[in-house]
C-alpha positions in Angstrom: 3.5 84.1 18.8 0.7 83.1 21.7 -0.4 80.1 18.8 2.8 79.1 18.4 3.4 77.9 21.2 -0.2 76.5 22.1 1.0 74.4 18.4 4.1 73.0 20.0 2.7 72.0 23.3 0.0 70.3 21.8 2.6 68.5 19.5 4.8 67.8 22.3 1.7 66.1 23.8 0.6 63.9 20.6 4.4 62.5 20.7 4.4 61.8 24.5 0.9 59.8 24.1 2.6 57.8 21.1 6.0 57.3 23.1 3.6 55.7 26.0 1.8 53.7 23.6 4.7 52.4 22.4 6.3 51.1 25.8 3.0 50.2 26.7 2.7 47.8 23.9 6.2 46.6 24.3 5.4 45.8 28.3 2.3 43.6 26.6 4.5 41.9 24.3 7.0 41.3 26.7 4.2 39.4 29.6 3.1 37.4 26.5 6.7 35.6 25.9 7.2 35.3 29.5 4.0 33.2 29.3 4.4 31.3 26.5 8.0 30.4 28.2 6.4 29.6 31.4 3.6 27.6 29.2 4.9 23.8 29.4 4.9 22.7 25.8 2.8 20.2 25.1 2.0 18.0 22.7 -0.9 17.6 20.3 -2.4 14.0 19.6 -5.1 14.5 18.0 -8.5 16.8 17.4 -12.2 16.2 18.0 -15.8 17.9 17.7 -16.5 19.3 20.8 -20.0 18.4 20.4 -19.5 15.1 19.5 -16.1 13.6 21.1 -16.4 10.7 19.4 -15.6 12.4 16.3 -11.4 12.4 15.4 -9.2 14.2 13.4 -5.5 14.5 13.0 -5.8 17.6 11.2 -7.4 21.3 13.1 -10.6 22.0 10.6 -14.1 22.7 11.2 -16.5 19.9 11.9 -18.6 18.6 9.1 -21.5 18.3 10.9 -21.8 21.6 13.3 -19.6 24.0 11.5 -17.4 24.1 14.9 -14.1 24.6 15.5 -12.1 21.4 15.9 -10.4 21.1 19.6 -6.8 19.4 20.1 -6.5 16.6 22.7 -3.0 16.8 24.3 -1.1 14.2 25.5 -2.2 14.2 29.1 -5.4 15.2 28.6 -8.1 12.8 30.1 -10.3 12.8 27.3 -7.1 11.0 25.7 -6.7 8.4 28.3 -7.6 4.5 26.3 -9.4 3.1 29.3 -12.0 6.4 29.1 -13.0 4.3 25.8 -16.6 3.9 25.9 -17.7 6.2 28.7 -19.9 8.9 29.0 -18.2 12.8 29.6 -20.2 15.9 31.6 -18.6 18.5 32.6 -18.8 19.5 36.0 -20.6 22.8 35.0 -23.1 20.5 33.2 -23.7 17.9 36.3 -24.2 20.8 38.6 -26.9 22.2 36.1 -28.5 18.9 35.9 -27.8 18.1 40.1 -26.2 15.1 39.6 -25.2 13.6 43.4 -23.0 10.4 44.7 -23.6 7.7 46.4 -21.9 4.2 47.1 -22.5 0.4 47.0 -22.5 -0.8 50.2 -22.5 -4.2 52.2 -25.5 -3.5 54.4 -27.1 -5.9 57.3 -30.7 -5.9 56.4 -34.0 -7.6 58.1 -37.2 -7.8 55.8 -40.7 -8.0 56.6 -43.3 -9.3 54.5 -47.5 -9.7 55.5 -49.8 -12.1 55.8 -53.5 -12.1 56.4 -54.7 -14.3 60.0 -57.6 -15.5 61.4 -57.6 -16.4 65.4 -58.5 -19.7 66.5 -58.7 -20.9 69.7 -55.8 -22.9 71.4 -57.0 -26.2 70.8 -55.1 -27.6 73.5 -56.7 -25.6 75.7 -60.0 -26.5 74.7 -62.0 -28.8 76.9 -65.4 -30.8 76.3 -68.0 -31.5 79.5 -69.6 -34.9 79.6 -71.6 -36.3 82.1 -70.1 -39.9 83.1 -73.5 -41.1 84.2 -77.1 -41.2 82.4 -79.5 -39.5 83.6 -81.5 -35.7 83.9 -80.7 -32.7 84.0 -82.5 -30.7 87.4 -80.5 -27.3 87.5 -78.6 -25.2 85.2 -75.9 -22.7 86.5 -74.3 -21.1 83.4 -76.9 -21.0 80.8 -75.3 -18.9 78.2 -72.9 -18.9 76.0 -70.0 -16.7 76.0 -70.2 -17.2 80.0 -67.0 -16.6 81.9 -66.1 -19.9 84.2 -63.1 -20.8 86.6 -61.5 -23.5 87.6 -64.3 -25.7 90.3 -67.5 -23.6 89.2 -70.5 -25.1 89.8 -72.0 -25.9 86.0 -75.2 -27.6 86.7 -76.9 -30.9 88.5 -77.9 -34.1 87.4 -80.8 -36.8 89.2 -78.6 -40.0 88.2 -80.3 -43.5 89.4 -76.8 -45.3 89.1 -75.0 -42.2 90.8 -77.8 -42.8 94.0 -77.2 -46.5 94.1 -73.2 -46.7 93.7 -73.5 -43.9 96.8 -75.7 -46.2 98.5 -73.5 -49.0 98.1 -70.7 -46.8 99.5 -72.9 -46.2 102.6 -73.4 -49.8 103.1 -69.4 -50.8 102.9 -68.5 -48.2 105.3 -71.2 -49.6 107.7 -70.1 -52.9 107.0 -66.5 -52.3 108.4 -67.9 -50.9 111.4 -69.4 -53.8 111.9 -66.9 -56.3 111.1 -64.2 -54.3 113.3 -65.3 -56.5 116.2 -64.9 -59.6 114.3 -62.1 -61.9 115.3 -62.3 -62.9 111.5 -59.1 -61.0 110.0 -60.3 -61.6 106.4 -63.6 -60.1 107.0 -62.5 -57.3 108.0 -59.6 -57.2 104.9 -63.0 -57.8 102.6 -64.9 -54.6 104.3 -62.0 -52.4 103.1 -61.7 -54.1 99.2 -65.3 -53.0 99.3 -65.0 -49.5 100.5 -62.3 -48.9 98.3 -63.9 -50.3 95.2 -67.4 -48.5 96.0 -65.7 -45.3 96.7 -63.3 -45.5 93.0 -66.6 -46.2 91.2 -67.8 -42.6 93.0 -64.7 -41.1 91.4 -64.8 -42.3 88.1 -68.4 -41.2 87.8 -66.9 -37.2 88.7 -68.6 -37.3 92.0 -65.7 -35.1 93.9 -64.5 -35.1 97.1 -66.0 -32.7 98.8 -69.4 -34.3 97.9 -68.1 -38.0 99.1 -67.4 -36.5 102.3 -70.8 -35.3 102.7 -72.1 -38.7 101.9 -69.9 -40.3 104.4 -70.8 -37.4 107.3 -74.5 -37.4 106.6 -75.0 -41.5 106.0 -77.6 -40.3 103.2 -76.8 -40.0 99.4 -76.5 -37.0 97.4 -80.0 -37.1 95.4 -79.1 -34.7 92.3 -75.0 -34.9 92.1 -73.1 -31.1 90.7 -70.9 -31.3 87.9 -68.0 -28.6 88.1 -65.6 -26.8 85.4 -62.6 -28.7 85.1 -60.2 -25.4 83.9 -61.3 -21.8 83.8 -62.4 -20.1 80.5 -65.2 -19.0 78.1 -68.2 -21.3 77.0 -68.5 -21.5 73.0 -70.8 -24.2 73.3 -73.4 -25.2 75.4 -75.9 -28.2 75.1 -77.3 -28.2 78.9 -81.1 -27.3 79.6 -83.0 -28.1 82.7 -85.1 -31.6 82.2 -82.9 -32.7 79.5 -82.0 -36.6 79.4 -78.3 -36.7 78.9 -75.9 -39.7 78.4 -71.8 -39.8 78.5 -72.1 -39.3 74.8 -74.3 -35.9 75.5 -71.5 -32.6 75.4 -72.9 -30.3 77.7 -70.3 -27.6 77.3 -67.0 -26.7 75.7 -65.0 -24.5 77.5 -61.9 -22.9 76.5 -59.1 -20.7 77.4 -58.8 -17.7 75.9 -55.6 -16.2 77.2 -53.4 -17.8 74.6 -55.1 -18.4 70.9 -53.6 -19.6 67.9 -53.6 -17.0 64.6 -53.9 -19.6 61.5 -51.9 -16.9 59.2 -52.3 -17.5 55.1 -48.6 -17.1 53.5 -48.1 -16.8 49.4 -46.4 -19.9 48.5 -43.6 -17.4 47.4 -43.0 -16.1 50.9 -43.4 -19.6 52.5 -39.3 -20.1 51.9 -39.1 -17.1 54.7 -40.8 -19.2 58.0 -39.6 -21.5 59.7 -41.2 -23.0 63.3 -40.0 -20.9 66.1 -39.4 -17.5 64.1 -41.0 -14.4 66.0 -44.2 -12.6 64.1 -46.0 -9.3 64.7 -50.0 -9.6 64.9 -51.6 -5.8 64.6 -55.2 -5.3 65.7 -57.6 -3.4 62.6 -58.8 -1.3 65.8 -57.4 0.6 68.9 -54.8 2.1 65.7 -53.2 -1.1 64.9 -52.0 -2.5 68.5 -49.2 -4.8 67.7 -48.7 -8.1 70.1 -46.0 -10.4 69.7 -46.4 -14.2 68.6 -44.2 -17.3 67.4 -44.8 -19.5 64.6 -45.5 -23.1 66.0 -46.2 -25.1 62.8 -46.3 -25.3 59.5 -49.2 -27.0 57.5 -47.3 -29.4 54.6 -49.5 -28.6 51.8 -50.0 -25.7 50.2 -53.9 -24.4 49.4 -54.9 -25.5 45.6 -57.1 -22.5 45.5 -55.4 -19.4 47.0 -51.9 -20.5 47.0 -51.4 -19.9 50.1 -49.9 -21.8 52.8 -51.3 -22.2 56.6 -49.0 -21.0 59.1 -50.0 -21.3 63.1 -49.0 -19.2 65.2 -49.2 -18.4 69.0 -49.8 -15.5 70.5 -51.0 -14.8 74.3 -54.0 -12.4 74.3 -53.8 -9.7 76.9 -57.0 -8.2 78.0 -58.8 -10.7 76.3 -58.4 -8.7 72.5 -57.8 -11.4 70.2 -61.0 -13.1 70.3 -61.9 -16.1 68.2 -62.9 -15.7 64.4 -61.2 -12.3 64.3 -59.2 -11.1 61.2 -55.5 -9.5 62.0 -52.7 -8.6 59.8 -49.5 -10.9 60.4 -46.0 -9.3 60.0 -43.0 -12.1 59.9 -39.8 -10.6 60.4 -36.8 -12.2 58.2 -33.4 -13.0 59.9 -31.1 -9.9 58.5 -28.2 -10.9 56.3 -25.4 -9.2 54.6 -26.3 -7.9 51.1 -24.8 -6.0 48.2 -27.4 -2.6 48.2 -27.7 0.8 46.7 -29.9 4.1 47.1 -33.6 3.0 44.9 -32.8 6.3 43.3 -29.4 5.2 42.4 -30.6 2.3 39.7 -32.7 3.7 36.7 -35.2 1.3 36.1 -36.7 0.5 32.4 -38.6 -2.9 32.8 -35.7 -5.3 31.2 -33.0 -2.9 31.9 -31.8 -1.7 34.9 -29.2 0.5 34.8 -26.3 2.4 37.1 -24.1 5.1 36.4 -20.6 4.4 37.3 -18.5 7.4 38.7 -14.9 6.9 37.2 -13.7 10.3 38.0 -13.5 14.0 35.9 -16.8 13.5 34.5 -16.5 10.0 33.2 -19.6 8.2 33.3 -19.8 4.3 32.8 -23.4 2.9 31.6 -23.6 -0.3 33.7 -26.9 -3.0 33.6 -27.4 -4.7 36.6 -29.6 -7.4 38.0 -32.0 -6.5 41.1 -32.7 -8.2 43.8 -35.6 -7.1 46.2 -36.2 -3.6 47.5 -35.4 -3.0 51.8 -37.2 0.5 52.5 -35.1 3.2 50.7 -32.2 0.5 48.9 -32.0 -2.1 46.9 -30.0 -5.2 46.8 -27.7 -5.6 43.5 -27.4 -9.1 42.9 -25.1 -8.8 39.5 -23.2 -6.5 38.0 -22.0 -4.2 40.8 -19.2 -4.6 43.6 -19.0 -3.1 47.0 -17.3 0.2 47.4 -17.8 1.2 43.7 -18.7 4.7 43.3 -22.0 5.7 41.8 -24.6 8.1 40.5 -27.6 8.4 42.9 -29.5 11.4 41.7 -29.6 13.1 37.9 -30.0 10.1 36.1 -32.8 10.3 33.9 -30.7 13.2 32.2 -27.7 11.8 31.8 -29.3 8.7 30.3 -30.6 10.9 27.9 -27.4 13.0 27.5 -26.2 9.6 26.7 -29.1 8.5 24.2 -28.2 11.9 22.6 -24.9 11.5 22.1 -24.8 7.9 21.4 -26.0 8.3 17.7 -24.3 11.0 16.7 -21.3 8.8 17.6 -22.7 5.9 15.5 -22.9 7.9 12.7 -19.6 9.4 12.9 -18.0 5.4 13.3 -20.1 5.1 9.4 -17.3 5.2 6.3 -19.7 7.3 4.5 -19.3 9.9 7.6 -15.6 10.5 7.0 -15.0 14.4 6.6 -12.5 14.9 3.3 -9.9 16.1 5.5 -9.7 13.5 7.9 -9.8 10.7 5.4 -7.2 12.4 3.8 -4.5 12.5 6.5 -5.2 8.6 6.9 -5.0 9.3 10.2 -8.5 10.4 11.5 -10.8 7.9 13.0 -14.4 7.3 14.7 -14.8 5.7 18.3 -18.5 6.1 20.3 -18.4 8.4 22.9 
């Protein structure tokens, strides 16, 4: 009696588990329909490989040349869109694998810079030669070196000048001459003592014999035996051609003397860069010690001819020389700044460059990817200007785009091959409605 009932229960348990089964299945059922009611019903156009989009079909199949399951295209989907024609697809699964970033083409103000090699010269209008104005010998030298530093009234050496001691003497002798005359009722005499005095005392001048010196003449009565020539400017001596007992004549140069706190920089400028300066247009000169100092200058003429052998034209600039640093002979690197302008630029990562071809990926939203060749222009620190090819504001691809060049070199023949007649899957040929279009 006991296994009787232990039978039934168990039945009654077998036909509850089916009863729940049941119901279950029927709750399933039911969710699907309300889905597939909810489910918008849309409309297929067409289907493709979804390794190779290029390839169509009006029919679902397998693909002939992966075995894969044809997709539909609906209407609304972007892959069916006619202006996507032509452009490149990558998931956004795939373009975060391969770390694909975006930038933009952009209008930027930019100042270039481009480098010269220079070579400092002395101002040569601040150059000065010494000549003696008389003949004669040389008794003392005061700056006997080169190199030496001078200023403005120095003593420089002296010279024994028979002219120089007989014009003073002649000096002497009209000033004594007007004393003498002063008494004389004769008016014109006395008019001729000055003439003289004034003649005999320009003749002093002309031959350098200062001021100071005529004085001394006139306040002793005795000429000066051995006259002193002075610097007429402050400076450095680069030349010197002055010894004691030397002969000299006013063609003999017994010094040069030049000032050295402003010096021209001749700087050497590619005949390709020579479009870029213009007279008045600031420069940079840096020092090869003291790490690079950098002191300003300004381009004050242009040489007209360019050098046959280096191609290079001479540029003069001037610079003022502070401490004395720039110092005749030297070699210093030139930096000319170029007026900034408004140009069309991009990130350098942005264009992928292949020698002939240069290339930017256009970002045309969901994936699409437009292949683009543009023409360069010159390269401004981390951009580069886009002379054809590109407009401002356009979105692009600044980083990935080695791989999706080569996603596109992959893709691109498998779409060529599937545009081939002989590459038209039995199926599709035979709806009449299947066709090939690159990816």
């Amino acid at each position: 009696m006991k296994s009787i009932f232990i039978l039934m229960g168990a039945a009654l348990l077998v036909a509850a588990g089916f009863g729940g089964g049941f119901a279950y299945r029927q709750r399933l059922a039911e969710q699907a329909k309300e889905r597939n009611l909810r489910k918008p019903n849309r409309r297929v156009l067409y289907y493709v490989d979804p390794m190779h989009p290029g390839y169509k079909s009006d029919k679902p199949g397998i693909a002939p040349d992966c075995g894969m399951k044809l997709e539909p295209v609906y209407a609304g989907d972007p892959m069916a869109d006619p202006t996507k024609a032509g452009l490149l697809n990558i998931t956004a699964e795939k373009q975060q694998l391969i770390g694909v970033e975006y930038g933009q083409a952009e209008l930027t103000s930019v100042s270039s810079t481009f480098r010269a090699v220079g070579k400092v010269t002395p101002d040569e209008t601040r150059v000065v030669h010494v000549h003696p104005k008389i003949e004669g010998w040389i008794e003392q030298v005061y700056v006997d070196f080169m190199g030496a530093r001078v200023e403005k009234g120095q003593p420089l050496l002296t010279i024994y000048s028979p002219e120089m001691l007989a014009a003073q003497q002649e000096y002497l002798l009209a000033l004594q001459a007007r004393d003498v005359l002063k008494a004389s009722p004769l008016k014109e005499a006395a008019e001729n003592s000055d003439s003289l005095i004034r003649a005999s005392r320009m003749r002093l001048e002309l031959w350098d014999l200062g001021p100071e010196q005529r004085e001394q003449v006139e306040k002793t009565g005795k000429p000066i035996r051995a006259i002193t020539l002075f610097a007429p400017m402050g400076g450095y001596v680069i030349a010197r051609n002055a010894f004691q007992g030397q002969k000299v004549t006013p063609d003999t140069e017994l010094y040069q003397i030049t000032d050295l706190s402003r010096v021209w920089v001749m700087a050497d400028v590619f005949e390709s860069d020579a479009p870029n300066v213009r007279v008045g247009q600031g420069a940079v000169v840096s020092l090869t010690y003291e790490n690079g100092r950098r002191i300003g200058a300004r381009v004050s003429y242009i040489q007209p001819q360019v050098d046959a052998a280096t191609r290079t034209l001479k540029v003069r600039l001037e610079a003022a020389n502070p401490g004395m640093q720039l110092k005749p002979d030297m070699f210093v690197d030139v930096e000319f700044q170029v007026a900034s302008q408004r140009k069309l630029t991009v990130p350098a990562e942005a264009v992928l460059d292949a020698g002939a071809r240069k290339t930017i990926f256009i970002d045309h939203g969901n994936g699409y990817l437009e292949s683009r060749q543009v023409q360069t222009g010159e390269r401004m620190g981390g951009r580069i200007e886009i002379l054809e090819g590109l407009r401002a504001g356009e979105r692009i691809v600044t980083s990935g785009n080695f791989l999706i060049d080569s996603e596109s070199q992959l893709k691109q023949p498998a779409a060529s091959a599937a545009t081939a007649p002989a590459a038209q899957p039995a199926h599709a040929s035979h709806s009449g409605a299947g066709e090939h279009q690159h990816d």
